[in-house]
C-alpha beads as a LAMMPS data file, in Angstrom:
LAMMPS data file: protein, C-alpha beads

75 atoms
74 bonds

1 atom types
1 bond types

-500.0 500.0 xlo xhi
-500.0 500.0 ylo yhi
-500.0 500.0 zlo zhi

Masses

1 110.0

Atoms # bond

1 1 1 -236.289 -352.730 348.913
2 1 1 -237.014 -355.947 351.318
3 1 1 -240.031 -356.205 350.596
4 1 1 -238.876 -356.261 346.420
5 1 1 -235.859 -358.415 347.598
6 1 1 -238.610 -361.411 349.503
7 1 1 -240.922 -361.191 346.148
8 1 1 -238.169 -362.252 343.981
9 1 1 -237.246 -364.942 346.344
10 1 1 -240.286 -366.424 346.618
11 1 1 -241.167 -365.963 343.217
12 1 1 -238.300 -368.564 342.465
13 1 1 -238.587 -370.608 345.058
14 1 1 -242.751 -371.086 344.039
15 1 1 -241.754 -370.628 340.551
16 1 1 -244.589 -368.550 339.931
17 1 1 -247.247 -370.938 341.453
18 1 1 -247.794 -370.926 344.863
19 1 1 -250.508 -372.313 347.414
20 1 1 -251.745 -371.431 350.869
21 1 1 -251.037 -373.872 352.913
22 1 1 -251.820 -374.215 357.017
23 1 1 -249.020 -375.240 359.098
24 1 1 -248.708 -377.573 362.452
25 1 1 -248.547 -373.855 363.997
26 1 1 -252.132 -372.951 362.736
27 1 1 -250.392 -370.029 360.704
28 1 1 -250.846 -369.829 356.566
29 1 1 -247.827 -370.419 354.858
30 1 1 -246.973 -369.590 350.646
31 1 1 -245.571 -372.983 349.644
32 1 1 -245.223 -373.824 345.712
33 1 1 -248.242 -375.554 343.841
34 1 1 -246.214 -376.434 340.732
35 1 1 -246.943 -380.113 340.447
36 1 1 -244.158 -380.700 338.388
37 1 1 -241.825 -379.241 340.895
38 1 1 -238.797 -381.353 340.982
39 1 1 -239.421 -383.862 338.801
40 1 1 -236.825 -385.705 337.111
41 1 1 -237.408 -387.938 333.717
42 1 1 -236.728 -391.468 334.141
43 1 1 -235.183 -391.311 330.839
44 1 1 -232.368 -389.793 331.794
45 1 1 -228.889 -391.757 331.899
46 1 1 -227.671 -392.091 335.015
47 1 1 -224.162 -391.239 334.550
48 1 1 -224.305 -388.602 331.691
49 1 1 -221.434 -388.875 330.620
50 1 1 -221.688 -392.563 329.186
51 1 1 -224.476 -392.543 326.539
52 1 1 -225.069 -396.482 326.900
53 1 1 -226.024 -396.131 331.018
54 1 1 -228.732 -397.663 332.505
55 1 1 -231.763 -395.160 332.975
56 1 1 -233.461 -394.665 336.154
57 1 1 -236.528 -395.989 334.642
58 1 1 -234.975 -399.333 334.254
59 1 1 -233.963 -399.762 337.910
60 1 1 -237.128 -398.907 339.146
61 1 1 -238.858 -402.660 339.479
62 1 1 -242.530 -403.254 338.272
63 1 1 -244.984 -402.548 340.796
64 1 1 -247.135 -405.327 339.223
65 1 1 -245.683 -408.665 339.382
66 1 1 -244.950 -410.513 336.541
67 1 1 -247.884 -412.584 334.873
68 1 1 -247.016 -415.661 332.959
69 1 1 -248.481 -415.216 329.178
70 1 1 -251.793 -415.924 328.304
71 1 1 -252.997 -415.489 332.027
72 1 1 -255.494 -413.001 334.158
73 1 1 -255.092 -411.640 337.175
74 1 1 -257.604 -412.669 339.861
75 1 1 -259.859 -410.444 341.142

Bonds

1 1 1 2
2 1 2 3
3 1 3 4
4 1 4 5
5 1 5 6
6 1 6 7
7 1 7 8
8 1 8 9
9 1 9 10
10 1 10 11
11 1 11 12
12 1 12 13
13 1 13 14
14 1 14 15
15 1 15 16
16 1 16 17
17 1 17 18
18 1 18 19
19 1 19 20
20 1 20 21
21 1 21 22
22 1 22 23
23 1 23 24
24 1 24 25
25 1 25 26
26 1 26 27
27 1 27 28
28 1 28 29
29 1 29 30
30 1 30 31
31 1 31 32
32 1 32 33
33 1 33 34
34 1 34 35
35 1 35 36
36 1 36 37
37 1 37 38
38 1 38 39
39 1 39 40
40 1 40 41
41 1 41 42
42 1 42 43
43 1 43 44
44 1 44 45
45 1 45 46
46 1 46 47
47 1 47 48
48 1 48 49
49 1 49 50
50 1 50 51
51 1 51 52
52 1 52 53
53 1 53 54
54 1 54 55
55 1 55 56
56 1 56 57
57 1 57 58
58 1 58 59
59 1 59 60
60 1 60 61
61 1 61 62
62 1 62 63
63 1 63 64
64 1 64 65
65 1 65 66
66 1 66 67
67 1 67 68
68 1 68 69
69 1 69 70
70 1 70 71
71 1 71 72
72 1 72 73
73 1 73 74
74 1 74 75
């Protein structure tokens, strides 16, 4: 029954896909492999329950900085 019991909990903690991975300790340890795992669209308003909110996708600033028009970046 434990042993059923620690299957199902790892099977949704993993959510089905699950790595070995090597700890500080030297021991293996089960962690999850999904690479989607927590992931959140930037899409998404931020307060859901006003339709016109800003996304999290527009408060994220552009890693690139802005180039005037008709310019190149220098190499």
């Amino acid at each position: 029954m434990i042993q059923t019991q620690r299957r199902q909990i790892q099977r949704a903690l993993t959510n089905g896909h699950e790595r070995n991975v090597t700890g500080e300790d030297g021991r293996q340890h089960k962690a999850s492999a999904d690479p989607l795992n927590h992931c959140t669209s930037l899409d998404l308003p931020l307060d859901v329950e006003d339709s016109g909110s800003t996304t999290m996708g527009e408060q994220q600033e552009d890693p690139a900085p802005a180039l005037p028009p008709g310019s190149t970046a220098a190499a």
